[in-house]
C-alpha positions as CSV (number, residue, x, y, z in Angstrom):
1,X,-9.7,-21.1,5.8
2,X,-9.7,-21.2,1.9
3,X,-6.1,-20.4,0.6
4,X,-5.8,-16.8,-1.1
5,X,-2.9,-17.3,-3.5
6,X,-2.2,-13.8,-5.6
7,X,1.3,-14.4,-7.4
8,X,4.2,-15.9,-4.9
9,X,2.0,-14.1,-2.1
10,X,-0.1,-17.4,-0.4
11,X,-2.4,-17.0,2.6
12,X,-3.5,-19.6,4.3
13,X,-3.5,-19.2,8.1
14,X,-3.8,-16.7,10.1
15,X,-0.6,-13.9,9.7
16,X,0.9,-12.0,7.0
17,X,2.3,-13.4,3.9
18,X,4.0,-11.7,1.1
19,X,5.2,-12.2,-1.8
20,X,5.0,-11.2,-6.0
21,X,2.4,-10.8,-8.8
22,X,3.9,-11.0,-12.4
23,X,2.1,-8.6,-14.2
24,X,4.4,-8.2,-17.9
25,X,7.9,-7.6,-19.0
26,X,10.3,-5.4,-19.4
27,X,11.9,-4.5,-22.9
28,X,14.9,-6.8,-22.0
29,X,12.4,-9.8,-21.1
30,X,13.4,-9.2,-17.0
31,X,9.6,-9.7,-15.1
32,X,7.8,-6.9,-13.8
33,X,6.7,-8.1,-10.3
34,X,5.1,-5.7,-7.7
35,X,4.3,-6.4,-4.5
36,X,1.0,-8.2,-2.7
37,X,0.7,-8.4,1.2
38,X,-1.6,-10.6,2.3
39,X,-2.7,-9.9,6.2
40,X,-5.3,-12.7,7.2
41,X,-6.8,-12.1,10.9
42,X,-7.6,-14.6,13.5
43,X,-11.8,-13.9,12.8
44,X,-14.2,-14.0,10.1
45,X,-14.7,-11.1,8.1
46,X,-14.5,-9.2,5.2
47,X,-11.7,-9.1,2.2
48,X,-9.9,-5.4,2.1
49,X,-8.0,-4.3,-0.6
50,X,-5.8,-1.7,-0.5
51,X,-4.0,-0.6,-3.0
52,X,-1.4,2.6,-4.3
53,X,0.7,4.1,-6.6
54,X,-1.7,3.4,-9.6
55,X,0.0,6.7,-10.9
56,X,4.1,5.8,-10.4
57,X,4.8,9.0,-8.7
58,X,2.2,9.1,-6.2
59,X,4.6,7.8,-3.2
60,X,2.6,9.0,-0.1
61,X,-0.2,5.7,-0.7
62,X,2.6,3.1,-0.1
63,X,4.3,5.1,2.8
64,X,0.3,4.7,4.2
65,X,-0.3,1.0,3.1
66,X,2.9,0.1,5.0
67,X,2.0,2.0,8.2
68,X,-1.5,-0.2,8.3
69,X,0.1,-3.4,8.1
70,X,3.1,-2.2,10.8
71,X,0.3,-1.3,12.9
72,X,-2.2,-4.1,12.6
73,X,-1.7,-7.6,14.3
74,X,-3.3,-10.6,12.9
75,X,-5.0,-11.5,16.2
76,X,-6.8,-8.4,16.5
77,X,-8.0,-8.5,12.5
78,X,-11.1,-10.2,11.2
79,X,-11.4,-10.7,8.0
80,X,-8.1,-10.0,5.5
81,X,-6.6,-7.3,4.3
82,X,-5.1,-7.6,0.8
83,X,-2.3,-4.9,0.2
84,X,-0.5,-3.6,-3.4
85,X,1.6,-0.6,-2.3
86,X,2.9,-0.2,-5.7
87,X,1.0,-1.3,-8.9
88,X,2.4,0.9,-11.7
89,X,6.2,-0.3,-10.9
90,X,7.9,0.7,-14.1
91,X,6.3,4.5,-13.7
92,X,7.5,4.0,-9.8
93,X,11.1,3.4,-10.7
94,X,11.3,6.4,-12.7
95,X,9.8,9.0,-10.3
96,X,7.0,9.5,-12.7
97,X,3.2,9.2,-13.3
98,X,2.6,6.6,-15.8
99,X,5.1,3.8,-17.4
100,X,8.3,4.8,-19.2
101,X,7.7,2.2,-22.0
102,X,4.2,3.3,-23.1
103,X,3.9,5.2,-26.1
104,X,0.9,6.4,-28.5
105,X,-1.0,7.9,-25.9
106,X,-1.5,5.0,-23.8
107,X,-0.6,4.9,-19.8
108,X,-2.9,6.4,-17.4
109,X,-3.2,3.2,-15.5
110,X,-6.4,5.0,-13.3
111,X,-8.2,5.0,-17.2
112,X,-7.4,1.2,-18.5
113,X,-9.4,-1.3,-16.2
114,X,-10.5,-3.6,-15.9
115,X,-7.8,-4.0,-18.7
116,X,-7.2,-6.0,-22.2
117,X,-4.9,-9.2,-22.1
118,X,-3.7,-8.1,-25.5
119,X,-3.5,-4.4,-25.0
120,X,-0.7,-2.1,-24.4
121,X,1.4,-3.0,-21.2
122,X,-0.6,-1.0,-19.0
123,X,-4.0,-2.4,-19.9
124,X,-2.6,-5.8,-19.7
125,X,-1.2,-4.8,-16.2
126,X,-4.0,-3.6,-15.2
127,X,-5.7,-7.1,-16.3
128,X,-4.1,-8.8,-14.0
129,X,-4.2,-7.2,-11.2
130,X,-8.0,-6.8,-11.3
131,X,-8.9,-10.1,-12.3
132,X,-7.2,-11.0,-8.8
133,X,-9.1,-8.3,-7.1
134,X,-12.9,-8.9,-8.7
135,X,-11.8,-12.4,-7.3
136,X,-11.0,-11.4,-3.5
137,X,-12.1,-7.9,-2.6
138,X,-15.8,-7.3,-1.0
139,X,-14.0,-3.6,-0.5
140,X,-11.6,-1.7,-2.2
141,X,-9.9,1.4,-1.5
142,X,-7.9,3.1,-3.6
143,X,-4.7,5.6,-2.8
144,X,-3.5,8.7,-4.6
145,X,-2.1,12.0,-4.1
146,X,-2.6,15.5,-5.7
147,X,0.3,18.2,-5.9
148,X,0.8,19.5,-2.8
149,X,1.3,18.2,0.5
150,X,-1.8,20.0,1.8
151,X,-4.0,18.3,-0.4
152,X,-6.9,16.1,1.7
153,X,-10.1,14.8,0.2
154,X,-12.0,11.5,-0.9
155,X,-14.4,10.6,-3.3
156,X,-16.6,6.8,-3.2
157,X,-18.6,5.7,-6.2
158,X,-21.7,6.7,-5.9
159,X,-23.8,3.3,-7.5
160,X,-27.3,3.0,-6.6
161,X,-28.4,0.5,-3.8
162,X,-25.9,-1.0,-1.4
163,X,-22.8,-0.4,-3.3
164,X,-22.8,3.2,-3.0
165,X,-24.8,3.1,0.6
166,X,-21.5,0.8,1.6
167,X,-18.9,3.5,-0.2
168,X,-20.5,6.5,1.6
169,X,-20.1,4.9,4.9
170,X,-16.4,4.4,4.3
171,X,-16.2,7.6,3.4
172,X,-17.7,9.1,6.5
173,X,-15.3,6.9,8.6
174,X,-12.4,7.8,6.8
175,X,-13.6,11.4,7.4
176,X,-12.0,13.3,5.2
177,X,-14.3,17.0,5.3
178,X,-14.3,16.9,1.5
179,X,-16.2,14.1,-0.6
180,X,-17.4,13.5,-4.0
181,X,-20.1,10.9,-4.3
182,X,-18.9,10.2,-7.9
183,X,-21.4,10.3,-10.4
184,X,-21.7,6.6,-11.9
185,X,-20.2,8.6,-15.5
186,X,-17.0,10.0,-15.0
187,X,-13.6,9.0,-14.4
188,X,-14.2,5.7,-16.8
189,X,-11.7,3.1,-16.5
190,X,-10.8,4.0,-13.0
191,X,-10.1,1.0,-10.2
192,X,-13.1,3.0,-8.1
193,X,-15.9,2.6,-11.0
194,X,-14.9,-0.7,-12.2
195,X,-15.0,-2.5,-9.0
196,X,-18.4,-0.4,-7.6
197,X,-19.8,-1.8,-11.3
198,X,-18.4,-5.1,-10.3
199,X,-20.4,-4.6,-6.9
200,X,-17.9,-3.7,-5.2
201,X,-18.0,-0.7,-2.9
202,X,-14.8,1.5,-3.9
203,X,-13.4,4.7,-2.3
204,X,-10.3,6.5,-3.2
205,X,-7.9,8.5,-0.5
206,X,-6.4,11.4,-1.9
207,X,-3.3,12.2,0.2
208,X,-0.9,14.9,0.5
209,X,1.2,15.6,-3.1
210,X,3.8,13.8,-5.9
211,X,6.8,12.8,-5.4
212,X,8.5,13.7,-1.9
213,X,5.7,16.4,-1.4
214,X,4.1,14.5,1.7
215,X,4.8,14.6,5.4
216,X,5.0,11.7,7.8
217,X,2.1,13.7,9.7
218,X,-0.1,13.0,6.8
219,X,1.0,9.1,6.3
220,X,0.3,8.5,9.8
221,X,-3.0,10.5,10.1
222,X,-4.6,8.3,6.6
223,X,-3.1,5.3,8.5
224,X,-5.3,5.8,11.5
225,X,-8.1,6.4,9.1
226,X,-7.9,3.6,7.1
227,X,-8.0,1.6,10.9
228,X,-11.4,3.5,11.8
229,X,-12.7,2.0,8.5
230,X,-11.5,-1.4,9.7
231,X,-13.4,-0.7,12.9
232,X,-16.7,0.8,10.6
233,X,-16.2,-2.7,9.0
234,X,-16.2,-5.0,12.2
235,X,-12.4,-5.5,11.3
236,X,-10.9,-4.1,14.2
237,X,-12.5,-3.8,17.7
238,X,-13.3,-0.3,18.9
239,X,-15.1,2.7,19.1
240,X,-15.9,4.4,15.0
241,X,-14.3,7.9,15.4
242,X,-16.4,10.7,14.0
243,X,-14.4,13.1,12.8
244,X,-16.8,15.6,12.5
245,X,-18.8,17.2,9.9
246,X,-18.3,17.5,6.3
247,X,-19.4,18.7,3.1
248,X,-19.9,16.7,-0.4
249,X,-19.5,18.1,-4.2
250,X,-21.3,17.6,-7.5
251,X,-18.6,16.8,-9.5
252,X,-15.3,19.1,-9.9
253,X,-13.8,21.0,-12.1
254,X,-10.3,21.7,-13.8
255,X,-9.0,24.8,-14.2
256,X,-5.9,25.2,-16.4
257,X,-3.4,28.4,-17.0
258,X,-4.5,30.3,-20.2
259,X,-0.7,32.2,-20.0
260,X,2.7,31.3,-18.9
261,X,4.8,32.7,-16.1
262,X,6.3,32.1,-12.4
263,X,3.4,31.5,-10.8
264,X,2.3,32.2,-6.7
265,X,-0.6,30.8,-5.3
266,X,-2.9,33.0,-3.3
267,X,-5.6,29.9,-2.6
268,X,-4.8,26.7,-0.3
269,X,-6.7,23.5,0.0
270,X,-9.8,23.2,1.7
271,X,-10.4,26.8,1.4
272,X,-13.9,27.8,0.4
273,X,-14.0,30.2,-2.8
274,X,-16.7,32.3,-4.8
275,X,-16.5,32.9,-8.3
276,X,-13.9,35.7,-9.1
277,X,-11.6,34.8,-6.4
278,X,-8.1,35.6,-7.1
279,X,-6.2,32.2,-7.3
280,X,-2.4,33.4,-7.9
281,X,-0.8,36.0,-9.5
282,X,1.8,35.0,-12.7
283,X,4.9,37.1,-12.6
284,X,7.4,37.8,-15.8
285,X,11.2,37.1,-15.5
286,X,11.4,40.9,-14.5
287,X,9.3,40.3,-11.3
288,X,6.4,42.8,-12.5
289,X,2.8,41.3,-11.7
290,X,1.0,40.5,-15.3
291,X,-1.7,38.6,-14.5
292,X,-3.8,37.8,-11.6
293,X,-6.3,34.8,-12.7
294,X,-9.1,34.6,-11.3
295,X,-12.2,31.2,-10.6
296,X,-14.5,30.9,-13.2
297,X,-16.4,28.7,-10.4
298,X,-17.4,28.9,-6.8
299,X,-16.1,25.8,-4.3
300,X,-14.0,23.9,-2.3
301,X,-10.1,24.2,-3.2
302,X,-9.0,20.6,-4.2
303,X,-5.9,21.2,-5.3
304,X,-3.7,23.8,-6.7
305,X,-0.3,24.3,-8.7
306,X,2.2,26.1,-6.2
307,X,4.4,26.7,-9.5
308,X,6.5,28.3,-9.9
309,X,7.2,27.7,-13.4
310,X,4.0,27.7,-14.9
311,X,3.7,26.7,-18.8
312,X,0.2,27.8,-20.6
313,X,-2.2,25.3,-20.4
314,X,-0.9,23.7,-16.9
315,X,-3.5,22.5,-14.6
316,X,-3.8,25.5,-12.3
317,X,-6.2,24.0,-9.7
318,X,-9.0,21.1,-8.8
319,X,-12.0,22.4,-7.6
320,X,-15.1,20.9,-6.2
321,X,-18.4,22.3,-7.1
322,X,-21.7,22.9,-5.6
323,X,-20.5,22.3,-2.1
324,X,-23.2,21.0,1.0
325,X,-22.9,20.4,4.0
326,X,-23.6,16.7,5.4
């Protein structure tokens, strides 16, 4: 076996090995280190990387990334599974989205690879973390979360040839109902089109919501998932589960709040709309109804704002367009 060395984490046998990647500094000059697991299996096979928490707040990914490594022995693995439950540390310590110390309109870490050595910090963490994974990873996927802890679809990169051929058949064994094969144009800077551009098949989970709003049901249900791609992959022995059919999207679309108010949902995820569905209803501080918004699209929920404080110009709701069934 070649040696996979990513930071303090060093593979070179079969087990799991962990360790650190440094990828900047903090304001006082401390390290900012995040953490790599390295799980190599007893076989030949491919190189999956996992990663999560791309956006700081998005906590359900690395409750999933560490249920597939508690529930996947060496012995049984071929091929290696290379796991980053937390890249954007800084925006992880503080409970929020992107890092605390960017500034001039820098910080979506999901919009800065495959990052600048001499750009602001999070392009230049973002350098070094996928200079590691261009080096190692014949697969990536990719975990986030949404708002809400209802929220469950997928999206793969949809590149011609065998890069998006290889994405879609993750995404079938994942089996999420909802998918977006990505156009090859949107979400630039994103770990997904990078690496697919890179020739890298790329899919990305979206899990349950922010913060705390995620259930163990949900961690454990992605886990289990995530395995069934292992077993799509030859990783893991077993029967592929098919979980079923689904339905893909064009693209998607964001809605945002055009007034202010406590806001109550009358929509949840998954659910099928038409144009002119009702998707809430804003209330003033008196209680009295003042506005009941309505879709300017027909599709497939994605995800919504449950409110209630809802400022003008919030995103109100995710929704996929043009739904089909597959």
């Amino acid at each position: 076996m070649d040696d996979i060395r990513i930071g303090t984490a060093v593979s070179t046998s079969t087990g799991l090995a962990r360790g650190e990647l440094h990828v900047a500094d903090m304001p006082d000059g401390a390290p900012i280190n995040i953490p790599v697991a390295i799980l190599r299996g007893r076989g030949d096979g491919p190189t999956l990387w996992m990663e999560a928490c791309v956006h700081g707040d998005e906590y359900c990914g690395a409750f999933i990334i560490h249920e597939v490594l508690r529930t996947v022995a060496a012995d049984d693995l071929n091929g290696t599974v290379i796991a980053l439950p937390v890249l954007n540390l800084t925006g992880f310590q503080r409970n929020q989205r992107t890092s605390p110390f960017e500034a001039f309109g820098y910080g979506d870490m999901n919009r800065c690879f495959p990052g600048k050595p001499d750009g602001s910090l999070t392009e230049q963490m973002a350098h070094v973390v996928y200079g590691h994974m261009k080096q190692h990873a014949d697969y990536l996927i990719d975990i986030h979360t949404a708002l809400t802890v209802d929220v469950r679809w997928a999206l793969y990169a949809n590149a011609e040839g065998e890069v998006g051929d290889k994405g879609a058949g993750i995404a079938r064994a994942f089996g999420y109902k909802s998918t977006l094969p990505a156009p090859m144009d949107i979400l630039g800077g994103s770990a997904l089109m990078t690496a697919a551009k890179d020739g890298i098949p790329s899919f990305i989970i979206e899990a349950g919501g922010i913060g705390q709003a995620f259930d163990r049901e949900t961690v454990t249900d992605a886990a289990e998932r995530l395995r069934n791609v292992m077993r799509h992959l030859g990783m893991l022995a077993g029967e592929v589960t098919d979980y079923g059919p689904q339905y893909d999207f064009s693209t998607f679309a964001w809605i945002n709040a055009t007034r202010g108010g406590l806001f109550q949902p009358a929509v949840a995820c998954g659910q099928r709309i038409e144009e002119g569905t009702v998707l809430g209803r804003y209330f003033d501080v008196f209680g009295d109804v003042v506005e009941e918004p309505r879709s300017p699209h027909a599709g497939i929920v994605l995800a919504i704002n449950c409110g209630p404080l809802m400022p003008t110009g919030d995103i109100l709701m995710h929704l996929g367009l043009n739904p089909r069934d597959i």
